[in-house]
C-alpha positions, 0 to 999 in steps of 0.5 A, spaced: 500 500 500 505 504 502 508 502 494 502 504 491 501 511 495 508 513 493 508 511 485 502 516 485 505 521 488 510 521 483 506 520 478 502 526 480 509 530 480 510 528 474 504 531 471 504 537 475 511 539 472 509 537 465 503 542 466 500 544 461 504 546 453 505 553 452 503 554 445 509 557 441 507 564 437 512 565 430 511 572 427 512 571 420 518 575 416 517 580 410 519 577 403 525 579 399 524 585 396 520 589 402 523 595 403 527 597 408 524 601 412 518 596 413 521 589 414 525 593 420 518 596 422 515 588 421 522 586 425 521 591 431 514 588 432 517 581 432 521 583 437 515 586 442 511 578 441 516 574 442 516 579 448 509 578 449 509 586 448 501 585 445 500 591 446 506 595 443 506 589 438 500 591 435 502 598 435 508 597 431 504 592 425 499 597 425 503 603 423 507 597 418 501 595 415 499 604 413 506 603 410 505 597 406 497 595 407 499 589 401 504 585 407 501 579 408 506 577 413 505 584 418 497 582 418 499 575 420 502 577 425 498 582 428 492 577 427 497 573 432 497 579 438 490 580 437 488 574 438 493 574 444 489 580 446 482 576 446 480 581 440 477 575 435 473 579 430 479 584 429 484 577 429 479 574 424 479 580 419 487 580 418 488 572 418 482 572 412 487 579 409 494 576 410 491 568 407 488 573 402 494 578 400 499 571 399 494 566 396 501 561 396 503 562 402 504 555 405 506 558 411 499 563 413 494 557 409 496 552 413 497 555 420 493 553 426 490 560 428 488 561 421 485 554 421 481 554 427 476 560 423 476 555 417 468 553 418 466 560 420 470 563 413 469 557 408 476 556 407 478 549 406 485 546 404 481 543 398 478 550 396 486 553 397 489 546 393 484 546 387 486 554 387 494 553 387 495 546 384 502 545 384 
């Protein structure tokens, strides 16, 4: 019995210390041929989520998405933060923006956060594959 109480303690402790996952958030890179200007204001703004700055983050994505409105990577990654700050429709908006600026974008097409709108969107890996085949 003693045997017994002690493994499920150790179970336990092993499970307790696992804990629960952290979900990883990677903002994505500007493209060659961005400008200059704007792939430093993406990467600033990538610096501040990998801080978990959300709010300084979804300063500097705004502004980057005025200077260049057609970079799929900087709507992406301000879907992130929203998401982060809880404001789904706004999230929702950029995802849809970003999937649709980069319609070969493997990267934003098969990403999680953007997956999870799927059903609410009427996007499908199939719809994305018959519109990109290979």
């Amino acid at each position: 019995m003693r045997h017994m109480l002690w493994a499920a303690v150790a179970v336990m402790a092993v499970i307790g210390c696992a804990g629960p996952r952290k979900v990883e958030v990677r903002p994505l890179h500007a493209p060659a041929g961005t400008s200059a200007t704007v792939s430093q204001q993406l990467e600033q703004g990538n610096r501040l989520l990998t801080q978990e700055d959300w709010v300084g983050a979804r300063q500097i994505y705004l502004d980057t998405i005025q200077a260049d409105p057609t970079l799929a990577e900087a709507h992406y990654n301000l879907a992130l933060v929203l998401d982060k700050l809880g404001d789904k429709a706004d999230a929702r908006k950029h995802y849809v923006a970003a999937a649709n600026l980069a319609p070969g974008n493997k990267v934003i097409w098969d990403a999680p956060p953007l997956r999870k709108y799927d059903s609410e969107l009427g996007l499908s890996k199939k719809s994305w594959m018959d519109a990109n085949p290979k």
